[in-house]
C-alpha positions in Angstrom: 43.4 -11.4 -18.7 39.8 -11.8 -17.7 37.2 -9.8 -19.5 36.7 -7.4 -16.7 40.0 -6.0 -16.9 40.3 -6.0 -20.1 36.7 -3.7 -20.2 38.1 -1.6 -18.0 40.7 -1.0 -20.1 38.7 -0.5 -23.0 36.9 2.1 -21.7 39.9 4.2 -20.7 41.2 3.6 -24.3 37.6 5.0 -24.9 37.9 7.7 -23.5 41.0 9.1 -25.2 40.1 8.2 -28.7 39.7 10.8 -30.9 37.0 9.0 -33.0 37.7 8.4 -37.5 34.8 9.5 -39.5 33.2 5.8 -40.0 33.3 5.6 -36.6 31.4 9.3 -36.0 28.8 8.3 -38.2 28.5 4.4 -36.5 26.9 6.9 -33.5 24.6 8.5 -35.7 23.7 4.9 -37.3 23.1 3.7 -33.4 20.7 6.4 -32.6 18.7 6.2 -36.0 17.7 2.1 -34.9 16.5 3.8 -31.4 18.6 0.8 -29.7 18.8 1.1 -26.1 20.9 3.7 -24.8 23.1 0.9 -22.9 23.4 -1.1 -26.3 24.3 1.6 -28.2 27.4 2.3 -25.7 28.2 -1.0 -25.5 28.5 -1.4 -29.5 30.3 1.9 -29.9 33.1 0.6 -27.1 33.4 -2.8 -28.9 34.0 -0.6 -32.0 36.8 2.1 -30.7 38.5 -1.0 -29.1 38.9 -2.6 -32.3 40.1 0.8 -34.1 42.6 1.4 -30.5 44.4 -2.4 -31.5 44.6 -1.9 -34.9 45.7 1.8 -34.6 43.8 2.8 -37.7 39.7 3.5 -39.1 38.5 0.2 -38.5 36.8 0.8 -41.9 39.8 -0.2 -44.1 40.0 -3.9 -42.3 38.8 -6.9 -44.4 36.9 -9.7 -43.4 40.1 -12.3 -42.4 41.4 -9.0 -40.3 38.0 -8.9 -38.3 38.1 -13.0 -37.9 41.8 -12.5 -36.2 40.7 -9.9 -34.5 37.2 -11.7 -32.9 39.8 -14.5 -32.2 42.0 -12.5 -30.4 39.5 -11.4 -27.9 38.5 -15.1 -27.2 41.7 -16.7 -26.8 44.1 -13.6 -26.0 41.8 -11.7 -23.4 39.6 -14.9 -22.6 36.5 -13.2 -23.3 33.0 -15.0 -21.8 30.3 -16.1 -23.5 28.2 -13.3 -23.4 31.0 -10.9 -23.9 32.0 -12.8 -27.3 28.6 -12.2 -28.8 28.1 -8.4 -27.7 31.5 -8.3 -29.5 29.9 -10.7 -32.5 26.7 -8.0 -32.6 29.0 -4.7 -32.2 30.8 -5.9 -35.5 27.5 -6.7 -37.4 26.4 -3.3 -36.7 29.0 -1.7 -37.7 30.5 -3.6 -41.0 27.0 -4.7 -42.0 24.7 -2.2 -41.2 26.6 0.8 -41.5 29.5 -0.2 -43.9 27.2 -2.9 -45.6 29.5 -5.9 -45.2 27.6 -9.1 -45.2 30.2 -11.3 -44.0 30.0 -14.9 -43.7 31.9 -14.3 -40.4 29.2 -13.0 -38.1 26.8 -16.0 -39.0 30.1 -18.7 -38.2 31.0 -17.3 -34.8 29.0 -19.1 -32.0 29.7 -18.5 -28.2 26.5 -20.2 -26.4 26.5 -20.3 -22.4 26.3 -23.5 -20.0 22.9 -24.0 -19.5 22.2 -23.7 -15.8 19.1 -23.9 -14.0 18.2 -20.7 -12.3 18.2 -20.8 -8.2 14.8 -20.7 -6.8 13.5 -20.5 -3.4 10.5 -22.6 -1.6 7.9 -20.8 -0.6 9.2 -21.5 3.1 12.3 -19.7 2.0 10.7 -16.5 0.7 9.1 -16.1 3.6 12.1 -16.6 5.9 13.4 -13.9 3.7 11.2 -11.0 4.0 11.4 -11.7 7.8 14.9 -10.7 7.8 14.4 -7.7 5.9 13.3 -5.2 8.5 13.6 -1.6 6.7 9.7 -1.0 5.5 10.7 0.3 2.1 12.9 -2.8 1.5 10.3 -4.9 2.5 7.3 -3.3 0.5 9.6 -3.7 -2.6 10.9 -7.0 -2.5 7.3 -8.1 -1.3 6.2 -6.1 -4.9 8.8 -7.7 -7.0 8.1 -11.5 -6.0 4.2 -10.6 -5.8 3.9 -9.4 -9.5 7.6 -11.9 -10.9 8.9 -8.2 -11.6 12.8 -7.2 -12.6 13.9 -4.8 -10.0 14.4 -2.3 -12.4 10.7 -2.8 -13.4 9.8 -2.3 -9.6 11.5 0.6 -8.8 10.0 2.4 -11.8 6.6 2.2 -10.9 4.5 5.0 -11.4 1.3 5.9 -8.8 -0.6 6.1 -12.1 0.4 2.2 -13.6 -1.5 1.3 -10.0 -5.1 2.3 -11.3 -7.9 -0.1 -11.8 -6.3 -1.5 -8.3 -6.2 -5.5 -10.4 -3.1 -4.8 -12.8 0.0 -3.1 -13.0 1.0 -1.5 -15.8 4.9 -2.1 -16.5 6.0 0.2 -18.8 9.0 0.2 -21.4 10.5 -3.0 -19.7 13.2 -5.3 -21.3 13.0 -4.9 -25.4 11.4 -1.4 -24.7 8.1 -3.5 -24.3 5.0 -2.7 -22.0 2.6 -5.4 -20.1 0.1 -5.7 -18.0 0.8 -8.1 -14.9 -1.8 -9.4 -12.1 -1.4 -7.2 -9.0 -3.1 -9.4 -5.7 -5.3 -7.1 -3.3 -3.4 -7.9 -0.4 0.1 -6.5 -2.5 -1.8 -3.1 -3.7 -2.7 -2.2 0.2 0.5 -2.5 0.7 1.5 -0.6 -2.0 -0.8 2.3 -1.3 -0.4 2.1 3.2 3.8 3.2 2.0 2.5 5.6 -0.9 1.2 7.3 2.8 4.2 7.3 4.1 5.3 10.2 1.5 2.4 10.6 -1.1 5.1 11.0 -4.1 3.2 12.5 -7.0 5.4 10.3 -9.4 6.8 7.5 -7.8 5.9 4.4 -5.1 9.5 4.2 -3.9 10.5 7.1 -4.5 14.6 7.7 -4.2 15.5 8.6 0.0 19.7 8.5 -0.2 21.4 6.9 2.4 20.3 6.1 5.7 17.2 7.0 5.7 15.0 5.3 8.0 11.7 6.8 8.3 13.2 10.0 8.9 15.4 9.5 11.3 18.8 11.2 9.9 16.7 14.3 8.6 15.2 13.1 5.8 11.6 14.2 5.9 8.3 12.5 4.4 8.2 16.1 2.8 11.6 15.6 0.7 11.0 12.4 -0.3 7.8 13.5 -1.4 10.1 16.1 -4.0 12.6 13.2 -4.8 13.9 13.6 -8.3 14.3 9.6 -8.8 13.1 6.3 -7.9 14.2 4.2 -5.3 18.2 3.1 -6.4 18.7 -0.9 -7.1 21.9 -0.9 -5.5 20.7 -0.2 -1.7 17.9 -3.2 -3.1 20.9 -5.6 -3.6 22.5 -4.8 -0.5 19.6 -5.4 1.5 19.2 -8.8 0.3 22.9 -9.8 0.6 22.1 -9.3 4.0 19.1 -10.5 4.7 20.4 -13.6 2.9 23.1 -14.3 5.1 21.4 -13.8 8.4 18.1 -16.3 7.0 21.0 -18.9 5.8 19.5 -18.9 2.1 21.1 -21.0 -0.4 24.3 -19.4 -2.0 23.2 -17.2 -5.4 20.3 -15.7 -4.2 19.7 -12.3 -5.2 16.6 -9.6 -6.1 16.1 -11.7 -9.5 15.5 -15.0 -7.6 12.4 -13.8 -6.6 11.4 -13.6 -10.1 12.1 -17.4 -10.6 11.0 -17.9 -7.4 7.4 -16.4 -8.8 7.2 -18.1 -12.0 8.3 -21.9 -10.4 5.3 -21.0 -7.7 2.6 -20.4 -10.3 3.6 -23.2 -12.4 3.2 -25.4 -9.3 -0.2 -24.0 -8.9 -1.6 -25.1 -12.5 -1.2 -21.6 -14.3 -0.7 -21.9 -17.8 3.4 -21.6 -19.4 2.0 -19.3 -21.6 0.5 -17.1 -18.9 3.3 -16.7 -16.9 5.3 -16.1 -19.6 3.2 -12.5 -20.8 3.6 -12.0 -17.0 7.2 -12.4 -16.9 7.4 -10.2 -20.5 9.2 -13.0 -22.2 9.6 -12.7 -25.8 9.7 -16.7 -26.4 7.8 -19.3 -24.2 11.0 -21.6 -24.5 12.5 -19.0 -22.3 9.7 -19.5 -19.5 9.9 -23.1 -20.1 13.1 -23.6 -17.9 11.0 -23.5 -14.8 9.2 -26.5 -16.0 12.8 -28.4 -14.9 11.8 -26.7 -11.3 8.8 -27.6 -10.2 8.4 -30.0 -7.5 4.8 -30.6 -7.5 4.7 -30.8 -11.5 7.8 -33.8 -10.9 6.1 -35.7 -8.4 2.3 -35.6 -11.1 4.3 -36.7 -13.7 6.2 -39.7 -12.2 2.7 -40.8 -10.8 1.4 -40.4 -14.2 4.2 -42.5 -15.3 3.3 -44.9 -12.5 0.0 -45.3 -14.2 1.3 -46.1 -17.6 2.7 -49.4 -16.8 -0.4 -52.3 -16.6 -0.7 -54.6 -14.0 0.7 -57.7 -14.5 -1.5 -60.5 -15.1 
């Protein structure tokens, strides 16, 4: 079974399961470490599926239980990577923070990914892209995102007051609850500000239209967007660039995120420092910026001249 049915099902088990009292408290444990409010779901699933298989308070199982268990969900359900150690970090939470069980077991378990190179688009590319894109809001955005190396989610989110001092944006409560400050070009910021016009949002820069919207045309007025309740949604973001993707023949995998690599592999090329792009990108190690070293055409072709050079003439 492939671990999207099988998390399907777990959240219909879920959401019939009356929950034991180690369990009830688990919640209150998840929202006294402030964890995201995604994580926190996420652990608490892992935890009612284990107490839905076993048919009992997960509480009473030992440590060889939990092992045949963990096994279970990677050869039985064929669970990925990344699915194996959300499972990995559900159990720690729960037997060793909250029930105070340091087992052995959650330091032996190891799932690591493939490593594989993110897809990244020439700047010939990029541009081919926003040419397909012909709705002004899409464009605006997607032109914000690969301007400033932003996650979409970061984009969207935008407030009229992170735009002041016109040289920076101010991204606020990104990835790990963390805030930075990121380069904003001149060019990108009238931009910003000529669509700001367009419905003068108190709040938001892309401001939330619903569907169809296209300046107005199926009756949605500059003056309710200008009351919208949320920002713009990601989904209609990723949908534009499926489409624009096909119909500008970009390579296979490219998505809103590309743009991000697409940002950092550009300013690499152009001499920045790893470590700046890196506080741009809001990366919590530089060994996570340094895969776009492996991406860089221009920084490929300097250092096989510089290689060249090594080798003396022969006399």
């Amino acid at each position: 079974m492939s671990s999207h049915k099988s998390t399907a099902r777990g959240r219909a088990t879920a959401a019939t399961l009356v929950d034991h009292d180690s369990v009830a408290r688990f919640v209150e444990l998840l929202k006294l470490r402030s964890l995201a409010a995604s994580t926190q779901e996420e652990y608490l699933r892992y935890v009612r599926k284990l107490a839905a298989r076993v048919k009992r308070d997960p509480a009473d199982l030992d440590e060889a239980q939990l092992r045949a268990h963990l096994l279970h969900l990677k050869e039985a359900h064929a669970y990925s990577p990344s699915s194996m150690r959300t499972a990995v970090a559900a159990m720690r939470a729960y037997y060793g923070l909250h029930l105070g069980r340091d087992w052995k077991l959650f330091d032996l378990v190891r799932s690591p990914d493939r490593q594989r190179l993110p897809q990244v688009l020439t700047r010939v590319e990029v541009a081919r892209l926003f040419s397909a894109i012909r709705e002004e809001r899409f464009h605006v955005v997607l032109r914000f995102i690969y301007a400033c190396g932003l996650r979409i989610g970061e984009a969207v989110k935008v407030e009229v007051g992170d735009l002041r001092g016109g040289e920076r944006v101010h991204v606020r409560q990104a990835k790990g609850n963390k805030d930075r400050y990121v380069p904003l070009p001149a060019a990108m910021l009238a931009e910003l500000r000529t669509f700001w016009k367009t419905h003068h949002h108190p709040r938001w820069v892309f401001p939330g239209v619903g569907r169809g919207w296209r300046d107005g045309a199926d009756g949605t007025s500059p003056a309710k967007l200008a009351h919208a309740a949320e920002p713009m949604g990601v989904g209609s973001i990723q949908n534009c660039v499926r489409l624009a993707v096909a119909e500008a023949g970009l390579p296979k995998g490219t998505c809103v995120h590309t743009l991000r690599h697409s940002y950092a592999t550009h300013l690499l090329e152009e001499g920045v420092s790893i470590r700046l792009i890196s506080a741009y990108l809001g990366h919590a190690s530089i060994e996570t910026t340094s895969i776009y070293t492996h991406l860089t055409a221009v920084n490929e072709a300097a250092a096989r001249a510089a290689v060249a050079r090594l080798l003396p003439p022969r006399t």
